[in-house]
Structure formats: C-alpha cells, structure tokens
N, C-alpha and C positions, 0 to 999 in steps of 0.2 A: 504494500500500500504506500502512496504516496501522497500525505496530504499539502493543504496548504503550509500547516504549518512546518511539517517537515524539507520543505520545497525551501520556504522561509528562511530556516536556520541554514542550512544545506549552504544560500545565496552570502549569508554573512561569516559564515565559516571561509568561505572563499573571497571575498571581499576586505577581508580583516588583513591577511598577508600573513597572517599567523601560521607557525608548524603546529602538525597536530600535539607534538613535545610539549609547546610552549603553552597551546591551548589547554592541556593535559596539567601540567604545570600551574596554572594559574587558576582553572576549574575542580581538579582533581575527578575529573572525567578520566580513564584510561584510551591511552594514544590507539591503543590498538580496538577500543570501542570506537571511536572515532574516524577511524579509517574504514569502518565495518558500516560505518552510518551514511559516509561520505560517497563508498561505495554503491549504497545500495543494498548491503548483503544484510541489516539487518535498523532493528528501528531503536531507537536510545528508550530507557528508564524514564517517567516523567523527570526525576529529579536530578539525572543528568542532563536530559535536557533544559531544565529550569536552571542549573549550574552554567551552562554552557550560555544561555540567555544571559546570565547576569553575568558573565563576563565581557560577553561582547555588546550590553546595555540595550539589549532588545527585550521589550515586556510581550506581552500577549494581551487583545484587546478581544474582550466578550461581545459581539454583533448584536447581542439583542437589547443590552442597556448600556453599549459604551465602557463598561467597569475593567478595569485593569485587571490581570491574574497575576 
C-alpha cells in the first residue's frame, strides 16, 4: 500500500539531503528500517514514522477538522 501519507514522508526523506545514518541518528529510527521504507519493501511503525516527522518538522493534518496529529 501506498498512501498519501507514506508518499509524503517518502518526498521529505528525499528532499532533506539526509543519509538514512544521519536520519537514523537523529530519529532513532533504524537505517536499515529506512531503506526498507524508502524502498518500498515494507511500511514504518506509527511511531517511527511520527519520529521521522519530527525530525524533518513535518506534522500531519486531520481533513475533516483541520487538527494537527
């Protein structure tokens, strides 16, 4: 599956200039999760992806009241 929001993260992962080390590093995501995500071969943990948000200062907005996650 491929959502929006995985599409999303996907975009600023790439975007950022960041190694997946450095992302790993700074998230405490594992590099080799990361590469698996990046890939396609498999989908993140909400709270790694919630870790991976907050490091590259992206939130998640709820469509049907606007509310920040």
């Amino acid at each position: 599956m491929n959502t929006e929001i995985e599409t999303a993260l996907r975009q600023a992962i790439k975007n950022s200039g960041l190694s997946y080390y450095q992302l790993s590093k700074d998230s405490g995501v594992e590099p080799r999760s990361i590469g698996r995500f990046m890939a396609k071969q498999n989908t993140l943990r909400l709270d790694c992806a919630g870790r991976l948000c907050k490091r590259l200062k992206l939130s998640l907005q709820g469509e049907q009241h606007g509310e920040s996650i």
